[in-house]
C-alpha positions as CSV (number, residue, x, y, z in Angstrom):
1,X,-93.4,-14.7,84.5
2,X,-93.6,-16.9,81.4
3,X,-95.1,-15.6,78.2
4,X,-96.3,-17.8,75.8
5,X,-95.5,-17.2,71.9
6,X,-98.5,-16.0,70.1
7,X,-98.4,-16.3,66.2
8,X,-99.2,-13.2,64.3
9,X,-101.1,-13.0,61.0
10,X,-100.6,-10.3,58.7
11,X,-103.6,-9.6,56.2
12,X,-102.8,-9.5,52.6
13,X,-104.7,-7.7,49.6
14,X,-105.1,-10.3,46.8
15,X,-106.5,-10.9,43.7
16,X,-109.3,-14.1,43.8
17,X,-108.6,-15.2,40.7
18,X,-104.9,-15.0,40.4
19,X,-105.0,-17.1,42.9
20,X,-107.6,-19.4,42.1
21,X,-110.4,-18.8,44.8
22,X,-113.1,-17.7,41.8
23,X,-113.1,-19.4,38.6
24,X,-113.4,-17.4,35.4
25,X,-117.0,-18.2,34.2
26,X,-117.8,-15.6,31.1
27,X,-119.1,-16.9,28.3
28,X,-118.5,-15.7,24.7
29,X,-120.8,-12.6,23.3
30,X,-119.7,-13.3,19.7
31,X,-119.7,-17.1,19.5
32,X,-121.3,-18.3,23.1
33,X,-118.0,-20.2,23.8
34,X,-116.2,-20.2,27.3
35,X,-113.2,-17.5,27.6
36,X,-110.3,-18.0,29.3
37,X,-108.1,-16.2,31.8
38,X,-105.2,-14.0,29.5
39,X,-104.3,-13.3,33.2
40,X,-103.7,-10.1,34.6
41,X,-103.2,-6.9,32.2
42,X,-100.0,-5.5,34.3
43,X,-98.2,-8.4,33.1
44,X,-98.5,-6.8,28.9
45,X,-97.6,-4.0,30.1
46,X,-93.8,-2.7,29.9
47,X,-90.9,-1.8,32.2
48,X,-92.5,1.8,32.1
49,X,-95.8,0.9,33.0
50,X,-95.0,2.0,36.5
51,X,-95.1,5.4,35.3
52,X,-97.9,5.3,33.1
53,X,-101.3,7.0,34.0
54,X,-103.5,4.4,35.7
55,X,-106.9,3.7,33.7
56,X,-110.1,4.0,35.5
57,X,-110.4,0.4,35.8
58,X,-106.8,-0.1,36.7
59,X,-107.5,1.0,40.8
60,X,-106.0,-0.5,43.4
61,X,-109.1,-2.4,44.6
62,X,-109.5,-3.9,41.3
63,X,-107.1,-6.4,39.2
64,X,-107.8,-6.1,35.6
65,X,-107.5,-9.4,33.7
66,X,-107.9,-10.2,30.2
67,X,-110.0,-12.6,29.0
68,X,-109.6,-14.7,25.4
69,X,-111.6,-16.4,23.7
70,X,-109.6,-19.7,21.5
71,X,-111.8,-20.2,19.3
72,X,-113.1,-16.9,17.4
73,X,-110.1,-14.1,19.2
74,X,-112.8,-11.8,20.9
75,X,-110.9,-10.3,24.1
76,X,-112.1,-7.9,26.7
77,X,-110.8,-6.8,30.1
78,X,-112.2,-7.5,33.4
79,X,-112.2,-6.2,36.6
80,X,-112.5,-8.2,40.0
81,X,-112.2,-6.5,43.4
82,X,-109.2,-7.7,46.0
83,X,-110.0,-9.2,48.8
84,X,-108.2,-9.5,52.1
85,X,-107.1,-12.8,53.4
């Protein structure tokens, strides 16, 4: 009997816009400019931040990025569900 090889494909939790399937389109709400991607929040964090209490936005369904803005320095954090691929 002869099997043939079958490939398996493991499903992975990820982040859409760490890696780049949804652009980061947020405007501004002091000066109406475009913001930009600060990238995720775990990566501020420290080498204890694995024993810190998670923040309600902090889930694991959720990656929390911050956003910038250049041009005035308004930030804000943002949450955008995982998806599996």
């Amino acid at each position: 009997m002869k099997f043939d090889k079958v490939r398996v494909r493991f499903m992975e939790i990820i982040c859409p816009v760490c890696n780049g399937l949804t652009p980061v389109d947020a405007l501004c709400p002091q000066c109406g400019r475009p913001m930009q991607d600060g990238g995720p929040v775990d990566d501020y964090l420290g080498s204890y931040s694995p024993y810190m209490e998670k923040s309600m936005w902090q889930e694991q369904n959720y990656c929390v990025h911050l956003l910038y803005c250049p041009d005035c320095h308004y930030d804000v954090r943002a949450a955008w569900e995982m998806v599996i691929v």
